[in-house]
Structures are given as structure tokens and as C-alpha cells.
N, C-alpha and C positions, 0 to 999 in steps of 0.2 A: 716740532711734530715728531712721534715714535711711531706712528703705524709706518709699516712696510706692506704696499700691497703684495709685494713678491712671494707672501706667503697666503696667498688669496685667490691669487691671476687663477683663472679658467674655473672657479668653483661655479656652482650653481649659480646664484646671484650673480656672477661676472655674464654665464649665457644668457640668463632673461636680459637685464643692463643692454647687452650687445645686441641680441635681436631684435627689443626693440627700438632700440638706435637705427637702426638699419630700416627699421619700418617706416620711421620719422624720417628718414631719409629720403625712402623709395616715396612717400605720400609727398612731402615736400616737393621732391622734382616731377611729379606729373604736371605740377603747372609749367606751361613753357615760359618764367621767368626764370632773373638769377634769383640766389639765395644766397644768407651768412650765414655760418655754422661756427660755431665758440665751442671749445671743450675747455671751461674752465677751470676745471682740474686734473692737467692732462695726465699725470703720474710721468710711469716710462712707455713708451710707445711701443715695447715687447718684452715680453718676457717671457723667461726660458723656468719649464714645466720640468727642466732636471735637475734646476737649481738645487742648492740645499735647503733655502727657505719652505720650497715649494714642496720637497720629497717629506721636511718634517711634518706639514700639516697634511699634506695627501689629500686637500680640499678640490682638486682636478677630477678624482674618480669618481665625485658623484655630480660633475659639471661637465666640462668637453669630454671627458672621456668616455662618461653615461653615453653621451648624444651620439657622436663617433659611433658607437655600437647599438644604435638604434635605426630603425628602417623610416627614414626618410620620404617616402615615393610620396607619400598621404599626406606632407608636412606642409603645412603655410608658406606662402612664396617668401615670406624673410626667414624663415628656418635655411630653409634650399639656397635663399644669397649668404646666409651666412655661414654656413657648411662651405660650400664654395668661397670667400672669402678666405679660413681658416686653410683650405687646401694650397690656396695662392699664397699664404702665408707663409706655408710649410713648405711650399718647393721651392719660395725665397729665401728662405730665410734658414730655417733648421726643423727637424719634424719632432721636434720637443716646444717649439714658439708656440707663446699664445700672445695676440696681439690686441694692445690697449684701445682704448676709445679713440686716443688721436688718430690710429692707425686707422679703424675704421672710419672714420671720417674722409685721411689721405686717399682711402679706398676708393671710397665713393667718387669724391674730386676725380682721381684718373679715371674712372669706368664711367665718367659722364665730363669728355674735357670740353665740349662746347656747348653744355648746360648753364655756364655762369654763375657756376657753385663756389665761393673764396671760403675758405676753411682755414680757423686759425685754435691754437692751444695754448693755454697759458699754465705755467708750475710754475712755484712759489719757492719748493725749498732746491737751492743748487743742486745738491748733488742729484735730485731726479731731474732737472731741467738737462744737466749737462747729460744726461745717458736718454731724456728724448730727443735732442739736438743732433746728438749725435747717430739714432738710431734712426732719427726719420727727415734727416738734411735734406736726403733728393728726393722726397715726396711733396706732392702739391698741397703742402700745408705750412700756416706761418707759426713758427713757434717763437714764445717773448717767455721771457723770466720776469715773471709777473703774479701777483696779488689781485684773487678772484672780485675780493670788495674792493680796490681800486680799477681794477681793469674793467670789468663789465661798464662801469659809467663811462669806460674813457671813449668805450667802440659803439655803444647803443646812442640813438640810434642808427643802425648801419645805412650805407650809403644805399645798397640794393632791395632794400625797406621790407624784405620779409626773409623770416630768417629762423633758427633754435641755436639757445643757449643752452648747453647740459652742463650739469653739473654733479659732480660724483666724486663728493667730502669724507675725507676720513670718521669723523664723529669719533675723536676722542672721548668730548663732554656732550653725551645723548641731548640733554634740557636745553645746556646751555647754548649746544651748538645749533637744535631747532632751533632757537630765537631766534639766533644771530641771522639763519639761512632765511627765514622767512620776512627779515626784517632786509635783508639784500634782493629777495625776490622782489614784495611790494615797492622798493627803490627803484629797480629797475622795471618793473609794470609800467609803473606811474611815467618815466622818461620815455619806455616804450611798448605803449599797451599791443600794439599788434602783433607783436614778436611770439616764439613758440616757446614756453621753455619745462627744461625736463629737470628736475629735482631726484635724485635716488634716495633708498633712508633705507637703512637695517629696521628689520622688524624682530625685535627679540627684547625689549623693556614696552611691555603695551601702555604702562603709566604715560613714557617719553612719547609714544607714538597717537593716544588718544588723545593729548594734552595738542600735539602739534595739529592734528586735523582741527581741532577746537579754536586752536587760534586763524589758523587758515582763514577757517569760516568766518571768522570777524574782521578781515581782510576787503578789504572793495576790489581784489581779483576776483572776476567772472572765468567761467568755463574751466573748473578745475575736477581732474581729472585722477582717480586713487587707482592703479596700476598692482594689485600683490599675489605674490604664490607664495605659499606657505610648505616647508618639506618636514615641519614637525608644529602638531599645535600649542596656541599660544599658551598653556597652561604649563607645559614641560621646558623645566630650567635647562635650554643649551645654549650654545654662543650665537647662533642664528637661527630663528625658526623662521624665518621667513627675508623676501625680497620686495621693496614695493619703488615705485615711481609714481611721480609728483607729476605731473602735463597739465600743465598751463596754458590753454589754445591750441589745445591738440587740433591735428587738420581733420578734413568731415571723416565719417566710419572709424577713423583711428580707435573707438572704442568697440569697434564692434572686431577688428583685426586683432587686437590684444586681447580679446576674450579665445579668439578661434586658437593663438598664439599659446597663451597658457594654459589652455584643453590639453594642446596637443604635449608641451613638457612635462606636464603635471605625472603622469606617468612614467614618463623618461627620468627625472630629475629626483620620481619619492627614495625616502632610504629605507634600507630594508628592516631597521632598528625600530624605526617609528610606529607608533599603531596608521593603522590605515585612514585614509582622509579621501575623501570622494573630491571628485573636481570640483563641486558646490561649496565645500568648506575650505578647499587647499587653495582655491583661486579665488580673487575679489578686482572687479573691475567695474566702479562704479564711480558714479559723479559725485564727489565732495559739495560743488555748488555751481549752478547753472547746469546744462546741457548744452 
């Protein structure tokens, strides 16, 4: 594997991914049961926005940095946990950190310790296992040096029987890696239909992205969920014009709080390069199949 997310952490795409992580969160634990949580591709559990990967692509400033400098008061309650979140981050840790999915997850576990939340991450390649291991030991999360398609079967179904699996893939090979991810979701549907689970995907090749919703749909998954904001349209060649999530049994209203959600970034998040896109065309939150 050659991607480094290090040159990515805090962009746009990494704040929608996180806020609505957090939203899945915050819905999941309104039932008073426990819950699983898998971040099966954990990366590294923080990273630093002073890095040199980070200063070359400068993908921050129109991500956390935008947000940072946008007025808050009006914002969706997972905007406002994850602003807060990121604050905690920073008077832990360093005020250049921006912190991974596992971290948010570790988050949530301590800010709810007798919700019965177990929270576990899995990486694949060493050398990012051994720098979240080490960056997130005394947090309430388990981490394993482990393979997304071997591990998901090993843990589902979990013992506390309601739960989300997120998953957030490099996509070296766009085509190639749809399949594979889709052919891992319906693996794990099938062992365990109840479970939540969240798929991420770049939106910047529409061939790879129309192709994958199409198979989707030929899929016996019910309740699938299309999650995207767009910061440049799909017709203009850059490296990212868009963000989207996959939810699979999203919990009830989660589509109606992702809509409030991406209203409200859509304006924080446009670049000023771009032609203009209304919230109607720069955001898409609709059911792929079922409701």
C-alpha cells in the first residue's frame, strides 16, 4: 500500500467522514443498550497538521481550518461534538493534531464510560499499526494488527449484537477496489444483517462511482444509504470533487440529520476556485435502496 493519509488528515473529506462518525455515534447510543464499534481501517490515530506531508498538500485549509473559522452557534449538534472533540484534542495532545477515526471512536468510549460502548481498530500495514498503538495505548479502544477482510468475519457477529463497522479504504485501484469492498460488505451483511455499517469512497472518477452504486443495487442489502457533498463539480478534472458515505442500516432520522449536516458545511467547505454549486447540487443524501 503507497497512500499516506498524512497528506490528507484534516481536508474536507476527513470533516464530513468525522462528523458523521460522530453522529452514528451520538444516534447509536441513545438506546440504552451496549454497542460494537470497528474502525476497520484505522490508519494512525493522530496526526500532526505541521507535518511536511501535510504543509505540502495544504489540504487542511479548506477542511479543519475552514470550520475553525466559521461561526458555529447555528451548527448541527454533531458539528458542535466535533469542534469540541478537536479542542480536547488539541489541549491533549498539540494544537497542530488532527485526530483519526480511531481516535474518535476512543472519544466517544470515554465521554460515555457506562454506556457499554467496546471500541476496537484494526491496520494492516506495520508501520501505521505501530504509530496507532502507540498513540492511542491508554485510550478505551482495542487495537489488533489486522486485515479488514480477515477481521470483520472474525468479530461479527459481536457479542453486544448492535453495533457499526466503518470503513475508510485507501482506493489505490478505484474499480477494482469497489468490488472487492462491496463484495466484503455483502459477506458481512449476510453473517450479520443487523449491524450498521459505514463505507467512505472518493468521488472524483463518476464512471468508478456510478458503476459501484449499480452494483450495490444488485446486492440483497436493504436500507442503503448515499451520504455526498461535492466542493467542485463532477464534470471538472481534480483530484477530489467530492466526499460520499455508504450506511448500511443507518439508525431512524440519520438521513434526515446528514441532510441538516451537509447544508450546514456546504458553505464552510466550497473553494473559492470553483464555480458555484448551490446546496441542491453540492449535496446528495438519498436512499440508493429501501428507506
Amino acid at each position: 500500500m503507497n497512500y499516506k493519509h498524512a497528506y490528507h488528515a484534516g481536508n474536507f473529506a476527513d470533516v464530513v467522514k468525522h462528523i458523521l462518525l460522530v453522529q452514528l455515534l451520538n444516534q447509536l447510543g441513545q438506546k440504552n443498550k451496549p454497542f460494537y464499534v470497528l474502525d476497520a481501517y484505522g490508519g494512525r490515530g493522530l496526526y500532526s497538521l505541521g507535518s511536511e506531508e501535510a504543509r505540502k498538500t495544504g489540504e487542511a485549509k479548506g477542511g479543519i481550518q475552514a470550520l475553525l473559522k466559521a461561526d458555529i452557534e447555528k451548527a448541527p449538534a454533531a458539528v458542535k461534538d466535533y469542534m469540541e472533540g478537536i479542542k480536547q484534542a488539541r489541549f491533549t495532545y498539540d494544537k497542530k493534531v488532527y485526530p483519526g477515526s480511531p481516535w474518535w471512536i476512543a472519544h466517544h468510549v470515554e465521554k460515555n464510560p457506562d454506556a457499554g460502548v467496546r471500541g476496537e481498530a484494526f491496520e494492516a500495514k506495520a508501520s501505521e499499526y505501530d504509530a496507532l498503538n502507540y498513540q492511542l495505548h491508554k485510550l478505551p479502544i482495542g487495537i489488533h494488527h489486522r486485515n479488514s477482510f480477515e477481521g470483520i468475519a472474525a468479530v461479527i457477529p459481536p457479542k453486544e449484537k448492535r453495533g457499526l463497522i466503518f470503513l475508510d479504504p485507501p482506493y489505490e485501484q478505484e474499480h477494482k477496489d469497489f468490488t472487492r469492498l462491496i463484495d466484503l460488505l455483502v459477506h458481512s451483511y449476510n453473517k450479520w444483517p443487523q449491524g450498521t455499517y459505514a463505507l467512505w469512497y472518493p468521488i472524483k472518477n463518476m464512471e468508478a462511482v456510478e458503476l459501484f452504486y449499480k452494483k450495490l443495487k444488485r446486492t440483497e442489502m436493504r436500507r442503503q444509504l448515499v451520504c455526498e457533498l461535492n466542493i467542485y463539480p463532477n464534470d471538472i478534472a481534480v483530484g477530489l470533487n467530492g466526499t460520499g458515505l455508504l450506511v448500511i442500516n443507518p439508525p431512524w432520522q440519520f438521513d434526515n440529520h446528514t441532510r441538516e449536516i451537509l447544508r450546514f458545511l456546504q458553505p464552510v467547505l466550497k473553494v473559492a476556485d470553483a464555480p458555484d454549486m448551490s446546496p441542491d447540487s453540492a449535496t446528495n443524501v438519498r436512499w440508493l435502496v429501501g428507506e
